[in-house]
N, C-alpha and C positions, 0 to 999 in steps of 0.2 A: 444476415450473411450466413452461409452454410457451410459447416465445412467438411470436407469429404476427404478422403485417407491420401489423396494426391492432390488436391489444390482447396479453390475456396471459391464458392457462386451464390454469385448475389441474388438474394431473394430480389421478387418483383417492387417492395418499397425499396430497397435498395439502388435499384435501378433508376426508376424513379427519380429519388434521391439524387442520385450522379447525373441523370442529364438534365435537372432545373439547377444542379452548377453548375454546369457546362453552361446552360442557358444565361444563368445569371451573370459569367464570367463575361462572355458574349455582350451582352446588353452594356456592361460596364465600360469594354472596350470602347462599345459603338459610342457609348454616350462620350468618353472623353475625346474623341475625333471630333464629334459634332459639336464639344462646348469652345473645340478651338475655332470657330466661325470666322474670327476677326483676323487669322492668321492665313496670308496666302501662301507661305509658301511649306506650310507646317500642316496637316490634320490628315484627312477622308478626301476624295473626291467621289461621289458615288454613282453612276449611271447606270441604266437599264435601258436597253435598247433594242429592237430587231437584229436578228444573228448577221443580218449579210451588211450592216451599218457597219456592225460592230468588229467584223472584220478588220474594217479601215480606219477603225478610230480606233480598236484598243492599241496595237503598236504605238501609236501616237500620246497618247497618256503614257507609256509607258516610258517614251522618250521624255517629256515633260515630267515625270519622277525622277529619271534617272539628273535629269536638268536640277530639280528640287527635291534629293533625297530624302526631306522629310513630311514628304508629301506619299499618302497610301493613297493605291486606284483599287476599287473597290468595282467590278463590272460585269453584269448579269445580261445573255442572251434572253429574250421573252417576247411573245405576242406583245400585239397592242395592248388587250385587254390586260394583261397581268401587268403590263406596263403601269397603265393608269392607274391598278388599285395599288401597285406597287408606290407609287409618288404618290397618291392620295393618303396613304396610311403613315407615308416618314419614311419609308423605308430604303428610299433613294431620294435624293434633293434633287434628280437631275433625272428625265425621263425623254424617250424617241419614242413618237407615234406615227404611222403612216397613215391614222383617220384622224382626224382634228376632233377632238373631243369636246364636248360641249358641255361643261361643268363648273360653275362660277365660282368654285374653291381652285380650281388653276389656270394658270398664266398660259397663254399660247401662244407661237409665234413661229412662224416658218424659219426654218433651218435649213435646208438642200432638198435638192432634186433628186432622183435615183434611177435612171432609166430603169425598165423592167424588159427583159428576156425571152424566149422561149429560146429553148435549150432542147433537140435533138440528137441522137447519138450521130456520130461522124459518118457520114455516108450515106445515110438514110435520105428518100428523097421524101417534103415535106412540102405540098403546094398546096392543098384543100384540104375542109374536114375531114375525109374518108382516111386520108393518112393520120391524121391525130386519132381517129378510131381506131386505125389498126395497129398506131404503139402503144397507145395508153397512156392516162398521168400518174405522175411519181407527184404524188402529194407530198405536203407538208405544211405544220399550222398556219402559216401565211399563203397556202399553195390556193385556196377556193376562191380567196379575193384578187390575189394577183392573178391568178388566171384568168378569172371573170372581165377584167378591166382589159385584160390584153388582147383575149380572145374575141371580147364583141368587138374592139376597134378592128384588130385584124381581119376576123370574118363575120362580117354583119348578117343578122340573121339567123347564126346558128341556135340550135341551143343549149347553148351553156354546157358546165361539165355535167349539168345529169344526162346528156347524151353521150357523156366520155367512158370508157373500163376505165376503172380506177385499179391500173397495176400494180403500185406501193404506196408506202406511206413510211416517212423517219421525219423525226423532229431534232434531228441534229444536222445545222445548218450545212458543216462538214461533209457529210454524208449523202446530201441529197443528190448530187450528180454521180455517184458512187452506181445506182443501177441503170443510168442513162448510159453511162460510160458504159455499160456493158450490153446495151441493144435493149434494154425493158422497160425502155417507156422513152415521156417524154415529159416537162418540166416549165415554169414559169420559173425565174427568178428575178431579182435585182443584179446588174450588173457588176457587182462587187463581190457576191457571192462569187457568181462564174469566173470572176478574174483569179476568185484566191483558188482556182479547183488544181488540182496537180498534174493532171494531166489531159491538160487541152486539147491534146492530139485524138485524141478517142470521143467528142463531142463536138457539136456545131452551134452557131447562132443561126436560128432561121432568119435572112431579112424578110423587112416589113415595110410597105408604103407610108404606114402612119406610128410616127414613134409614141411610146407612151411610157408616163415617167409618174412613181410615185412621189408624192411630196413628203415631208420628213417633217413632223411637230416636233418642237423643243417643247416640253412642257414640265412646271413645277409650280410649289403648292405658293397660291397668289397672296396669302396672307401675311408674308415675310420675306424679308430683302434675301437674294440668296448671300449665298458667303462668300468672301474673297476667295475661295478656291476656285469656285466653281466659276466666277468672270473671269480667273487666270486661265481656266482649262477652255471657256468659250473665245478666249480670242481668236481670231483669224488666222494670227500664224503658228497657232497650234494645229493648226489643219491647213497650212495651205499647200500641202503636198499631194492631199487626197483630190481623186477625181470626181467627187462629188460635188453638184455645182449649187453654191451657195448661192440661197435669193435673202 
């Protein structure tokens, strides 16, 4: 530590120092959550999910703690892929994937439906590709594959977004109608995202002759029973409010 004629700064082991306590503090938490397993209505629930799932489910746990106050929700937006390594490594017991993962260290199992979206600003008219060329897509880390799956059912033949201006790009699931709502682009989403946007008025759903819905992986690590949290948190009418359609 160093000290200077008005305060005091910490040298770089110092530093150091302070955030593997912070770390260790951390880990000790996580682990006494995790050793109460046997307890349903007491520990962690933890899940990691795609942003627009997560939407509709975190409220929901959070009604479910407030139901079992001695119950922590624990809930992370993420890609697929961070998904997977994220339940692969411990770091969540409880994982959403919209690709079914093929990995014999986890359990998979369908969970819900999710219609998927194209989302235009309001007014704009939107009938063939030459219109999706001239708004452009509003990416985002799920935006290449949900677009890919919507756009060849919609118009077959095209090709694909490397035929598209890519006019933005945000990773905050919040956000991404943010510059459609304002004329500069145009967007895939899951329909849960678009329901939670603030201002509907200023954006469109294009219809479409052929719906298309992503499916939804539960998945966690196959090697261990999960805990009684997490069967309290999976039952049914812990979500039977959301609009997402359970298979």
């Amino acid at each position: 530590m160093l000290r200077r004629p008005r305060n005091l700064e910490l040298t770089p082991a110092g530093r150091a120092l302070l955030d593997y306590c912070r770390e260790v503090g951390a880990a000790e938490e996580h682990l006494r959550h995790r050793l109460s397993a046997a307890d349903e209505k007491r520990g962690e629930i933890s899940l990691i999910s795609p942003g627009s799932i997560g939407l509709t489910l975190y409220p929901r746990l959070l009604a479910l703690q407030e139901k079992h106050p001695g119950l922590s929700i624990r809930h992370r937006f993420a890609p697929t892929q961070e998904v997977v390594e994220a339940v692969l490594s411990s770091r969540f017991e409880l994982g959403l994937v919209t690709i079914r993962p093929d990995d014999p260290r986890l359990a998979v199992e369908k969970f819900a439906e999710e219609p998927l979206e194209l989302i235009a600003p309001a007014g704009e008219r939107v009938e063939n590709w030459e219109d999706l060329q001239r708004l452009g897509f509003i990416d985002h880390p799920d935006g290449e594959a949900m677009a890919t799956r919507l756009l060849r059912a919609r118009f077959p033949g095209n090709p694909g977004l490397h035929g598209l201006r890519r006019s933005g790009f945000t990773n905050q699931i919040a956000l991404i109608l943010e510059p459609v709502s304002r004329g500069l682009g145009f967007t895939v989403l899951p329909q849960h995202a678009r329901e939670s946007f603030a201002q509907p008025e200023k954006i469109q759903v294009v219809p479409g002759k052929r719906e298309v819905c992503d499916t939804l992986w539960l998945i966690h690590r196959a090697e261990w029973p999960l805990s009684r949290r997490a069967r309290l948190m999976l039952d049914r009418r812990t979500f039977n409010r959301t609009h997402t359609r359970h298979v």
